[in-house]
C-alpha positions as CSV (number, residue, x, y, z in Angstrom):
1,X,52.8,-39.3,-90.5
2,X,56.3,-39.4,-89.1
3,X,58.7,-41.4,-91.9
4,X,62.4,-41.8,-92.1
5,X,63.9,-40.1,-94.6
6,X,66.9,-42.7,-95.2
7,X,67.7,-46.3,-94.0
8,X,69.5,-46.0,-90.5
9,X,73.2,-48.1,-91.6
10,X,74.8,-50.7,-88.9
11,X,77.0,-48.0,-87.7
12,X,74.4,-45.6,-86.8
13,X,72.5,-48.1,-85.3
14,X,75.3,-49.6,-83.4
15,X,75.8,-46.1,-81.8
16,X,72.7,-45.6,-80.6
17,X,72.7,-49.4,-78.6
18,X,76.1,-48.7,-77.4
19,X,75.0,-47.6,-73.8
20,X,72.4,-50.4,-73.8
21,X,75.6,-52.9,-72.0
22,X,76.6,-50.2,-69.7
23,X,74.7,-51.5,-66.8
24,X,76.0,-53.6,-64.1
25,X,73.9,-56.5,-62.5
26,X,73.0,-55.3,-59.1
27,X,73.7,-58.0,-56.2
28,X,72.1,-57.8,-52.7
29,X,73.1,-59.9,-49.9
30,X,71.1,-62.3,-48.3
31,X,70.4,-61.4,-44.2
32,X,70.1,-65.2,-43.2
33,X,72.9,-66.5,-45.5
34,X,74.9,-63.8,-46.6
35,X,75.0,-65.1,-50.3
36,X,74.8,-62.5,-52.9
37,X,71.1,-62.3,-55.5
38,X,69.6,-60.6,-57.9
39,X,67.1,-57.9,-55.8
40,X,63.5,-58.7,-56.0
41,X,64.6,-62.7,-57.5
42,X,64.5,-65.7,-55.7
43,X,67.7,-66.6,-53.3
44,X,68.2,-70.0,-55.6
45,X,70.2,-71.4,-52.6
46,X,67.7,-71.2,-49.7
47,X,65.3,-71.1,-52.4
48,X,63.6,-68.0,-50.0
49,X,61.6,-65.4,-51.5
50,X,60.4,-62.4,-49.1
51,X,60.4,-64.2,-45.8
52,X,58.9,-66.9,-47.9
53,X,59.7,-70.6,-48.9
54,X,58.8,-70.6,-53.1
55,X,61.7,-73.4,-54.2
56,X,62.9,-76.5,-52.8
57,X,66.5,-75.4,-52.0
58,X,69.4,-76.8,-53.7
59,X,71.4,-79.4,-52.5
60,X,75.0,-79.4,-51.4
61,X,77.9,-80.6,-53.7
């Protein structure tokens, strides 16, 4: 069985995480409204999911 030889230190550790922040959120834009979501998430304005009514939308301010 696999076992590591020495106890990986904060450093070593912290370079192996350091691409895990690299990625950007990815925004899509809406065809109906043209506000920007989150692909394959729920539009929290129209509150439209696929074509689909899921949420009560939200109200105006």
């Amino acid at each position: 069985m696999a076992v590591p030889k020495g106890k990986i230190s904060r450093m070593k550790r912290g370079f192996r995480r350091s691409g895990h922040t690299t990625q950007k959120s990815v925004y899509v834009e809406n065809k109906e409204t043209g506000e920007l979501h989150r692909p394959h998430h729920i539009d929290l304005k129209t509150g439209m999911y696929r074509g689909r009514q899921v949420l009560e939308p939200k109200d105006e301010y």
